[in-house]
Structures are given as structure tokens and as C-alpha cells.
C-alpha positions in Angstrom: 111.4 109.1 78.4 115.3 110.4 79.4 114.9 108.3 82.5 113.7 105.4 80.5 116.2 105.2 77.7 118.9 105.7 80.6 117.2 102.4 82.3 117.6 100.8 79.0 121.3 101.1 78.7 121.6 100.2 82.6 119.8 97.1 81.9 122.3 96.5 78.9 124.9 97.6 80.6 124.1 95.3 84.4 123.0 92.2 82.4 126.3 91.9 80.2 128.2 92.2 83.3 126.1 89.8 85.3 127.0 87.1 81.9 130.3 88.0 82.1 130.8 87.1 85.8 128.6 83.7 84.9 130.9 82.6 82.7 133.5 83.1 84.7 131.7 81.7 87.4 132.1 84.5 89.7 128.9 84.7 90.4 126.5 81.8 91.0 123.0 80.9 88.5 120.2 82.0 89.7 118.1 78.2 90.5 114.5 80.0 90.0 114.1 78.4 93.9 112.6 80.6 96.5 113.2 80.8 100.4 110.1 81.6 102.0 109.7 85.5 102.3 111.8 86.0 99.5 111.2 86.3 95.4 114.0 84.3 93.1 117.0 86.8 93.0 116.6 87.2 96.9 117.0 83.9 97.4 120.7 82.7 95.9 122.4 82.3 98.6 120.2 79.7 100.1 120.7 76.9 97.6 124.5 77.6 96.8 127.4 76.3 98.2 129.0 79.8 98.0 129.3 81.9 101.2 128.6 85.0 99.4 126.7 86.3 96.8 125.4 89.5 94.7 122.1 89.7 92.8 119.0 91.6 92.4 116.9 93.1 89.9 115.8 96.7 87.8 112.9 97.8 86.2 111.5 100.9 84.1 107.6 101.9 83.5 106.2 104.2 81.3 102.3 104.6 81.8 100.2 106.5 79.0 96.4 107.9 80.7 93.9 108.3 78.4 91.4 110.1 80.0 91.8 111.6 83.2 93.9 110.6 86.0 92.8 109.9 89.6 95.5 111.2 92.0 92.6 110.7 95.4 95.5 108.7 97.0 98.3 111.0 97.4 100.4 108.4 96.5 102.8 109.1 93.4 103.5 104.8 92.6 99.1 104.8 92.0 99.3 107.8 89.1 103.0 108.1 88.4 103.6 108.7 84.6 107.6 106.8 84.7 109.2 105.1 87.0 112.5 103.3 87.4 113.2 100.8 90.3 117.4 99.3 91.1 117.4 96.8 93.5 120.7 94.7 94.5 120.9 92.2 97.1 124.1 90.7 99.1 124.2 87.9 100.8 126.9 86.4 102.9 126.6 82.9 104.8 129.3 82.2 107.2 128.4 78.9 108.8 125.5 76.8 107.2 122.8 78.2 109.6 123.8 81.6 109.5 123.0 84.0 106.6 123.3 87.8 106.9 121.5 89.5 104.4 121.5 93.4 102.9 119.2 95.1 100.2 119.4 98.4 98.6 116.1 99.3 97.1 116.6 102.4 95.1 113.4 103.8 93.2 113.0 107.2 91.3 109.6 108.2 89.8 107.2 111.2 88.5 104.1 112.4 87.2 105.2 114.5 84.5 106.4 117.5 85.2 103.7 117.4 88.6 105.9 115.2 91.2 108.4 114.0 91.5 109.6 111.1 94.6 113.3 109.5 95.0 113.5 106.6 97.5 116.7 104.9 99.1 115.7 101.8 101.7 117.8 99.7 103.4 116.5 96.0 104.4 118.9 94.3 106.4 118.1 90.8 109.0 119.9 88.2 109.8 118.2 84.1 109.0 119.5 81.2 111.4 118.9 78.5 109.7 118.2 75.9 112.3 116.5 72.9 110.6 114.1 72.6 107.7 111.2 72.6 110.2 112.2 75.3 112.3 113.9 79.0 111.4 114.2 82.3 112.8 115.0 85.5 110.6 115.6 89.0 112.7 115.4 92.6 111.2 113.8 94.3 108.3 112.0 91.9 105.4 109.2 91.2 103.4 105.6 90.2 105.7 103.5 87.1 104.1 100.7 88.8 103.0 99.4 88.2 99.6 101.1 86.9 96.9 103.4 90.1 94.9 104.7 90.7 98.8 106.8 88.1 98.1 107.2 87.9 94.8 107.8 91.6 93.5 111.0 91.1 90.9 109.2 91.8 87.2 109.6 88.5 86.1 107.6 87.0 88.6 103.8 89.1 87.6 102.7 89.5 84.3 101.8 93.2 84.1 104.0 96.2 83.9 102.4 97.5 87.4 101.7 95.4 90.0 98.1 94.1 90.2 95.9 97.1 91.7 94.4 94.5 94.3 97.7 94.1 95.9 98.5 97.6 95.6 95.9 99.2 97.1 93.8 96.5 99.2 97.3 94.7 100.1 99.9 96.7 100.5 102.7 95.7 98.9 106.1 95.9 98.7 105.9 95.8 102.9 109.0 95.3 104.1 108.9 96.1 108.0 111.2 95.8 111.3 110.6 92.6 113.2 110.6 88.9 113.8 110.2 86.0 111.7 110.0 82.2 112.6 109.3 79.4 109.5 109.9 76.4 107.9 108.0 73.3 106.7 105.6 70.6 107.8 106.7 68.5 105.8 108.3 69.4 102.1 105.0 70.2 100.4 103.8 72.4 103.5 105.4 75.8 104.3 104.8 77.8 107.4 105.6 81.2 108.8 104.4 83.3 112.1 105.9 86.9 112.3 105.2 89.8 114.7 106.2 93.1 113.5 106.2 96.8 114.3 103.1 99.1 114.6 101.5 100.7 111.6 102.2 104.4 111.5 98.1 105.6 111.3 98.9 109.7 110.6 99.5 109.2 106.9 96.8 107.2 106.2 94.5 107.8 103.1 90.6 106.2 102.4 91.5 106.0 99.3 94.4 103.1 99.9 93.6 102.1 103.5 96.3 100.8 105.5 98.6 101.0 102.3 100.8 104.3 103.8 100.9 103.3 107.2 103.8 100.9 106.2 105.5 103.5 104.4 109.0 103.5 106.2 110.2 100.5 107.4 112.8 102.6 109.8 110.1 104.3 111.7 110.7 102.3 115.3 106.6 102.7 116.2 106.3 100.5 119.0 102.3 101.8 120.3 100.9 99.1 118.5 102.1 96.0 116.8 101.4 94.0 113.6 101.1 90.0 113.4 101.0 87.8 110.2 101.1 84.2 109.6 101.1 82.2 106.2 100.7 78.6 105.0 101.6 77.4 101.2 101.2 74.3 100.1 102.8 72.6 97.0 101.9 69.5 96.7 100.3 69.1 93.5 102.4 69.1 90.5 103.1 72.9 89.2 100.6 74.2 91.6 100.8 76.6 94.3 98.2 77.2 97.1 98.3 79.6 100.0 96.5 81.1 102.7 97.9 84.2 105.0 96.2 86.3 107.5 97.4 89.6 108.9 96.0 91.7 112.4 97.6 94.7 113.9 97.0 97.0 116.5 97.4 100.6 115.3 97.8 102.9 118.2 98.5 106.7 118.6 97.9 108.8 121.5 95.6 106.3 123.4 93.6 105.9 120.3 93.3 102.0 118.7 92.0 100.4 116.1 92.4 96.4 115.4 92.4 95.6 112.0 92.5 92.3 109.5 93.4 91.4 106.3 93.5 87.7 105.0 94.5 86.1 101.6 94.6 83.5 99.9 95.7 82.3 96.5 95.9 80.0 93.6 98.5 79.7 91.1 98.7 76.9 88.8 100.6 76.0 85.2 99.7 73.3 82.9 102.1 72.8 79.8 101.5 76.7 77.7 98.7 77.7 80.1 99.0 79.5 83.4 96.7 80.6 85.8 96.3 83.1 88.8 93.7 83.8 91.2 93.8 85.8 94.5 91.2 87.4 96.9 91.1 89.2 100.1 89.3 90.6 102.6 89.9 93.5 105.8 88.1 95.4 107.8 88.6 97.6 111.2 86.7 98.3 114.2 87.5 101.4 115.2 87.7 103.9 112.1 86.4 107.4 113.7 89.3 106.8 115.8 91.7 106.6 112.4 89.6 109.7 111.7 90.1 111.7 114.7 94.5 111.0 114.3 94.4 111.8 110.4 92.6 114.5 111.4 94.8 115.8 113.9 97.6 115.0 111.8 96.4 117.0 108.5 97.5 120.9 107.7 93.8 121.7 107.0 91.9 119.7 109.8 90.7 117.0 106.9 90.5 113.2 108.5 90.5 110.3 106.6 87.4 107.9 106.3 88.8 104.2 106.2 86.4 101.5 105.0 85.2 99.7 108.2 85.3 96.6 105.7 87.4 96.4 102.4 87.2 93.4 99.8 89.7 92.5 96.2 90.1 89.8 93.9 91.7 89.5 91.0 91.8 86.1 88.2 94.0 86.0 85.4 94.8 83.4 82.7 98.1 83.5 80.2 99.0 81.4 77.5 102.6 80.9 75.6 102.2 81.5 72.2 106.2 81.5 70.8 105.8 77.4 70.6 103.4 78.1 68.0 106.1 80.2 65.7 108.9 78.0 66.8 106.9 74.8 65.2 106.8 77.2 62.2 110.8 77.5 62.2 112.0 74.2 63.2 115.1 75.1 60.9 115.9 77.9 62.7 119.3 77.7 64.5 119.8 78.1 68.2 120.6 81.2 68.9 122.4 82.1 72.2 124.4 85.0 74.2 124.0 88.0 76.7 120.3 89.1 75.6 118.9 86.2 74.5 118.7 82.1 74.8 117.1 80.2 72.4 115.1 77.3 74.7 113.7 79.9 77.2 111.7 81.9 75.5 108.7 82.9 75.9 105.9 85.4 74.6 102.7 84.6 76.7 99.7 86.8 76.2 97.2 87.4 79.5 94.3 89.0 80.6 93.4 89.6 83.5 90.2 90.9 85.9 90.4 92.8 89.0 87.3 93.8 91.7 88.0 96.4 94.9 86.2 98.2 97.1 88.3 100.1 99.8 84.7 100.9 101.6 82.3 98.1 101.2 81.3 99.0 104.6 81.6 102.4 106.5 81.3 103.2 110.0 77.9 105.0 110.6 79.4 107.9 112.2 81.6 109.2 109.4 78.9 108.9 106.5 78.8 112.8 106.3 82.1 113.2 106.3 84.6 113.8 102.8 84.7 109.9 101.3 88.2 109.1 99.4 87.2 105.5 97.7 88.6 103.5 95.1 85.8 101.3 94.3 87.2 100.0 91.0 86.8 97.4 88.4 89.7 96.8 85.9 90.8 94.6 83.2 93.9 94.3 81.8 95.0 92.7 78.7 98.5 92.3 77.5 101.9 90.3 76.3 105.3 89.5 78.1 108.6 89.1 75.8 111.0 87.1 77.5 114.2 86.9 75.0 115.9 84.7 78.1 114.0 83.0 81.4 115.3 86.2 83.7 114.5 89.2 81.2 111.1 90.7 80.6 109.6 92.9 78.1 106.0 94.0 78.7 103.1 96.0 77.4 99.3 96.0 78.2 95.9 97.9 78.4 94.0 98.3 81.1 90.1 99.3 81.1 89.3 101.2 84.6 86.0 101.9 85.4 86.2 103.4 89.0 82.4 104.6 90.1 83.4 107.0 92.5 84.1 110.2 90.9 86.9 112.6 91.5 86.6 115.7 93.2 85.6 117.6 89.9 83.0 115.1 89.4 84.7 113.4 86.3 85.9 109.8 86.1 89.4 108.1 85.7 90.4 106.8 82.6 91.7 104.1 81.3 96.0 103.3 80.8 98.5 101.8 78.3 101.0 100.7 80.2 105.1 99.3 78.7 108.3 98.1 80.7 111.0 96.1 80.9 112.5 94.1 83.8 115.5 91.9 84.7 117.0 89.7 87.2 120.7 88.5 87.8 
């Protein structure tokens, strides 16, 4: 709770300085417009005339387990009990087709007095803007996969954590080293093809399937390579639709395995209502080959069982319910400064249900072996606070029924979850 109530006063602290520098128009507005591979905050510079801007966002989680916790993954973000993420952005833009672009992502987390994991990443690429049709970005960023991937600041999802389908199924935040090219069809048709580096397959776990191998984006693995394309189209009025697809080779030691993912989504938003649905599907063909280099790559000779086929989905609905107490204080005056602006906000309530199965189909080969598998249902239920359009307050339930045990033979239980967020 020390890290959280220090979060708090940074958030203060960042957002009255971000106001500040609005008003004296330092800094440009954030225009809630997104470049393609980047979330709102990311994406100032493109749709300013300023040749140089800072932005970014924080956030701070504090998850309460009731019942017992399911730690299979070895992988702190799935069963941390706090966490607080800083992440700032600069952008400068010399000529109007160049844009050179840094993040800092700094992230700080632990289980209680358990674990315990600090994280400093760099992303750095350069985007040459040739035409609306045609683009080419160079260096670390965010792949297409999914929809969080590119959309990861806290005011863009409605739950303190990041849905578990696109945390475990799809792994996301992936930012990796490598090439992009994008641009538009036409102005309601996006379209991006990017080759990147090779999954790193030694850290991989059953329990998240390709999740760790994109762990460090720094790692220079060039044995295999990882390709992933995307189409979104926008065409109907306040509705998003898009489809991405994923294959890489994962090579180590003249073992390979190709593997798939593809997604596609839904996201639509009619006047207090909004709604959300996503599903996926991966699979690999050579997974007693991922066993043999986990193996080898283990202190106690213990490989990893990947699914040979993995499946998620996840639907969720929201509604706005402060309209309904504004009507009941029409006489209420506006109210406006640093914290808080009177005509954006917003106190939706949401509920959302998520299926995965990390093993919906195993190689015949490894069925004796140790099986790591998240094969979970949840549902989460919950309310966002947003006192103005780029700050978020959130708290929610979610019911977990996971029917693989854990090692003892008990099940996970389920989590109460609270956090706040912010952009600038």
C-alpha cells in the first residue's frame, strides 16, 4: 500500500503539471486520435503541428485474492499483489514525413513480501511518413496482435488488469525489434505487414504459451523470425472492426516449431452503451521440440508442455450511468480544474466474460509428461470513475474458476481488484 499511496501523489503531482503546461500551451491536447500501432498518448505528435512533444501515462494496481493464488506461470504481472507502471513518451518530428520516437516504460511490482520484479525498457523506431497509403516505421514498437497490444494506456480497457485473454493467450504488451510498413486503403480501411525478430523459446511456460518468449525486446534472436499483419476497418459510425494474424518461426539449436495466432475483434458504442468482443485462436506443430529446449534450458531437467492448439474469447458490455444523476442535478454548476471537468464524466459499470484454454489440444507424445494449464473461465464485474476524459478510477470482481488444479491439488480463487490510471 506504500507504493500505492506514493503512485497517488505522483499522479497528483504529473497531472497538475501536465495542466499547467496546457494552459500555457507548452504542451499540446491530447486529440483521443490514434496512429496505427500506437494507443492515444503515443500518438500526439502525429496530429499536431508541433515538432516535438512529451506525453505518456501511469498507473497503480492493488489486487486482493480470496482464496488461493495460482502462481503455475512464473510470471509475477499473472499473481502480483501491487503493481505500479510510469510510462513517458517523446516524440520529435523534423520534416513532415519524419518522426523519431522514444518510450521509457518503467514498471515496479510484487507479490507481497514473495517477489519482487523492477523493469526499465526502452522503445525507440523511427516512422517515415510517406503518404496516407504507404508508411514504413524501423525499430522497437508495439506488433498488431489483438486489441490491448495496441491499446494498453488505462483509459483505453475497462478493468484494472488487462483482460486475461490477451494476457495469457495474446501476449501483450509485445513490443519487439523490427520492421513495420502501413497505411490505408482508403480512410475507413487500415493496413499493416511487419516482420519481426525470433521468439526467444528457453523461457517458455504451458501455462502462458508463447507469452515469455517476447519478454525482452533487446534480445537480437535472429534463428527464427516473427510475421504479423492486421486489417481494421471503421467504417460504420462508432464502430471498430479488426482482423490480425500472427506466424513465427521459433528456432534454437536446429530445433523449430511454426506457430499461429489470429484475432479478431469488435468494438462498438451506441449513445451510454458500449460493447467489446474479441476471440483468438493458436496452435503449433512442433511442441516436443519446445519441450526438448525448455527442457535443456531448466535447472532441474523439467520441459515445458505447450498446447499444440490454444483458443480465448472474451465479450463484454458497459453502460454510463452518471447521465442518470446529472438529470437529477440539472442545477448543479459546472465544475472545472486540474482533477476534474464537468462535461466528461463518466461512471460506466461493465461486466465482462472471458473463456481460455492454453491446451485445447496436446501433442500425443508429451501426454505423460508434467501439464502447466490455465484452462480458465472468468467473469468480471466492475465500475470506471472518470472525474475528466484522460483519468480513471477503477474497481471490480472477478469470479475465476480455473479446472486445472494446482500442484497441491487446490484451486485458484477468485480477486478484487482497484486502480487508478492517467494519461497526459
Amino acid at each position: 500500500m506504500k507504493q500505492f499511496t506514493i503512485s497517488m501523489l505522483l499522479l497528483v503531482f504529473i497531472y497538475w503539471e501536465g495542466y499547467s503546461q496546457e494552459k500555457k500551451r507548452i504542451i499540446d491536447t491530447l486529440t483521443y486520435e490514434t496512429q496505427s500501432g500506437l494507443p492515444i498518448a503515443a500518438s500526439k505528435i502525429y496530429f499536431t503541428d508541433s515538432k516535438f512533444t512529451i506525453s505518456g501515462y501511469g498507473e497503480s494496481n492493488f489486487i486482493n485474492y480470496i482464496g488461493e493464488k495460482n502462481t503455475q506461470s512464473e510470471d509475477l504481472e499473472l499473481y502480483m499483489t501491487n503493481m505500479q507502471r510510469f510510462v513517458a513518451y517523446a516524440a520529435y518530428k523534423p520534416k513532415k514525413w519524419l518522426v523519431l520516437y522514444a518510450e521509457i516504460f518503467a514498471e515496479y511490482m510484487n507479490d507481497g513480501t514473495n517477489e519482487r520484479h523492477f523493469e526499465f525498457q526502452p522503445e525507440v523506431f523511427a516512422d517515415f511518413l510517406f503518404s496516407e497509403k504507404f508508411n514504413l516505421r524501423l525499430g522497437t514498437h508495439q506488433t498488431q496482435i489483438g486489441y490491448i497490444n495496441n491499446s494498453d494506456e488505462p483509459v483505453m480497457f475497462y478493468t484494472v488488469n488487462r483482460p486475461e485473454v490477451e494476457r495469457i493467450i495474446i501476449p501483450s504488451t509485445w513490443i519487439d525489434l523490427g520492421i513495420m510498413t502501413y497505411g490505408k486503403f482508403n480512410k475507413n480501411l487500415k493496413w499493416s505487414a511487419s516482420l519481426y525478430q525470433g521468439l526467444d523459446p528457453t523461457d517458455l511456460r504451458g501455462a502462458t504459451w508463447i507469452r515469455r518468449g517476447r519478454a525482452d525486446a533487446l534480445r537480437f534472436n535472429f534463428e527464427g523470425y516473427t510475421a504479423n499483419s492486421s486489417l481494421k476497418y471503421t467504417g460504420i459510425q462508432n464502430t471498430e472492426l479488426a482482423l490480425n494474424g500472427l506466424y513465427s518461426k521459433i528456432s534454437k539449436d536446429n530445433i523449430s516449431s511454426n506457430t499461429y495466432l489470429l484475432s479478431s475483434y469488435v468494438r462498438k458504442e451506441y449513445r451510454n452503451w458500449s460493447f467489446m468482443a474479441l476471440c483468438t485462436l493458436g496452435g503449433t506443430d512442433n511442441a516436443q521440440g519446445l519441450y526438448e529446449i525448455t527442457r535443456q534450458a531448466s535447472l532441474d531437467d523439467t520441459g515445458q508442455v505447450l498446447g499444440s492448439e490454444v483458443y480465448g474469447y472474451y465479450t463484454e458490455i458497459g453502460y454510463d450511468i452518471w447521465p442518470i444523476f446529472k438529470a437529477d442535478n440539472k442545477s448543479a454548476k459546472s465544475k472545472n480544474n486540474f482533477l476534474v471537468k464537468s462535461d466528461e464524466i463518466k461512471l460506466p459499470i461493465f461486466i465482462r466474460y472471458e473463456r481460455l484454454n492454453t491446451h485445447s489440444k496436446i501433442d500425443p507424445g508429451l501426454v505423460g509428461e508434467p501439464i502447466f494449464q490455465s484452462n480458465l473461465t472468468a467473469v468480471t464485474i466492475g465500475a470506471n470513475f472518470n472525474p475528466r476524459r484522460n483519468i480513471v478510477v477503477k474497481s471490480n470482481y472477478q469470479i475465476r474458476n480455473n479446472k486445472s488444479p494446482l500442484a497441491d491439488g487446490t484451486f485458484e480463487g477468485d480477486r478484487f481488484e482497484f486502480g487508478l490510471g492517467f494519461i497526459f
